[in-house]
C-alpha positions as CSV (number, residue, x, y, z in Angstrom):
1,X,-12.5,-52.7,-48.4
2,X,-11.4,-49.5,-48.0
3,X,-14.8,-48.1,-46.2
4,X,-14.2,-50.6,-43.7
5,X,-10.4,-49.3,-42.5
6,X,-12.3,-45.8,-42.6
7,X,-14.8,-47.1,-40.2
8,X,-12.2,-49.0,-38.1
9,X,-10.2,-45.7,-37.8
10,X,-13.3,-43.9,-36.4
11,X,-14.3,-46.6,-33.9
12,X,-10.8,-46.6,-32.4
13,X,-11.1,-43.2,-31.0
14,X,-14.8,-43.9,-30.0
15,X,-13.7,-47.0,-28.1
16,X,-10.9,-45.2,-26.3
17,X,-13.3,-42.3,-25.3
18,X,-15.8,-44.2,-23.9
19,X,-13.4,-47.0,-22.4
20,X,-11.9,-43.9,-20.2
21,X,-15.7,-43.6,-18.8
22,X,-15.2,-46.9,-16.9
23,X,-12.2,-45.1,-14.9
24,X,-14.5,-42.5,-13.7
25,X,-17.0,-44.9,-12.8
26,X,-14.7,-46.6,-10.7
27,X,-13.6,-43.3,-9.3
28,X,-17.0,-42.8,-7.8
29,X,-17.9,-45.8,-6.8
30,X,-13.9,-46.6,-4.4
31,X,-15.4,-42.9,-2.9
32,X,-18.7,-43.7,-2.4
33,X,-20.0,-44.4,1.0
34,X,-20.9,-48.2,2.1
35,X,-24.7,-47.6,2.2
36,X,-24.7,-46.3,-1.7
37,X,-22.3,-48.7,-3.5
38,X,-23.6,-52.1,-1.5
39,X,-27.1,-52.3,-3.0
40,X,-25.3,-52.1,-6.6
41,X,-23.3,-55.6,-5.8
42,X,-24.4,-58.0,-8.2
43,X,-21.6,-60.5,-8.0
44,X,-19.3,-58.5,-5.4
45,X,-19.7,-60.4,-2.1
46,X,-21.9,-57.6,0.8
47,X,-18.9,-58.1,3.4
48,X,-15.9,-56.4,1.4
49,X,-14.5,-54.0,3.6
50,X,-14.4,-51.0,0.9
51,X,-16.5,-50.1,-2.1
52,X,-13.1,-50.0,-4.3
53,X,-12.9,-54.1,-3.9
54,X,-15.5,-54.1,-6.7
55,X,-15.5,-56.9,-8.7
56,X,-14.8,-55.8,-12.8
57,X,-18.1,-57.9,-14.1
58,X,-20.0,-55.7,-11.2
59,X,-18.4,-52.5,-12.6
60,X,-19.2,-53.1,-16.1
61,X,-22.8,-53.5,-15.4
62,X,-23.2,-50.7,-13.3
63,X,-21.8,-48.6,-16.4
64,X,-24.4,-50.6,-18.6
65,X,-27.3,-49.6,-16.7
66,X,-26.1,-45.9,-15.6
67,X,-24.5,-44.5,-19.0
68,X,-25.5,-46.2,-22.6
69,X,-22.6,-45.0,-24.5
70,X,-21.0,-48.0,-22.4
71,X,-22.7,-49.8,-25.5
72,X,-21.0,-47.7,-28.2
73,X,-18.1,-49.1,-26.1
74,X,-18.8,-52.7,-26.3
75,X,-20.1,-52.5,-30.1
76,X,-16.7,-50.2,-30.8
77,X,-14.4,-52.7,-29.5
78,X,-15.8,-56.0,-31.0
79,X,-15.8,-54.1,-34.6
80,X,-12.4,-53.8,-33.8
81,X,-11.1,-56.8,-32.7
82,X,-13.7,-58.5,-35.2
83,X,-12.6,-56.5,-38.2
84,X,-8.8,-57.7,-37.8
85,X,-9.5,-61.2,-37.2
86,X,-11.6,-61.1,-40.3
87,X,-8.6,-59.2,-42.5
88,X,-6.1,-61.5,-40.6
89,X,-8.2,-64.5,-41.4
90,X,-8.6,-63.5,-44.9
91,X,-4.6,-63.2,-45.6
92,X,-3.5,-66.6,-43.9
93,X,-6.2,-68.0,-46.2
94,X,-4.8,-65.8,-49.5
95,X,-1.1,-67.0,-48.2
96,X,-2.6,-71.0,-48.3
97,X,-3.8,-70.8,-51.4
98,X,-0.6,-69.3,-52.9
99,X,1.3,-72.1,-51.6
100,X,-0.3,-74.7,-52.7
């Protein structure tokens, strides 16, 4: 059990790095002219006044497609939200059986 804290440690810094990536994304794209961000609008609807009004589902897959460790990101985050369900799981479960 213990490997798997070690591995959660090291995915919490990996998740933070690459989650700060998505700021700078969005720092490019509100500064970006019209005629660049428009054609990247998935979901965003082609009238909005300013490339910042990006929808979030529309950022995230313009960070897909543009930089992979978006991916590390995605993967990081599940471990880590998955790895404490499981260990929180797993003790409400131990608690159960001790009451009974």
């Amino acid at each position: 059990m213990l490997k798997w804290w070690i591995i959660w440690f090291i995915s919490l810094p990996i998740f933070l790095i690459t989650y700060i990536y998505s700021f700078f994304i969005t720092s490019k794209i509100a500064y970006a002219p019209q005629s660049e961000c428009k054609p990247l609008f998935i979901f965003t609807p082609q009238n909005v006044q300013y490339c910042s009004d990006i929808y979030p589902i529309d950022l995230i897959l313009i960070a897909l497609k543009t930089n992979p460790t978006s991916y590390l990101c995605i993967a990081s985050g599940l471990y880590l939200v998955g790895f404490l369900l499981f260990v929180g799981i797993r003790l409400i479960l131990k608690f159960l059986k001790l009451k009974k």
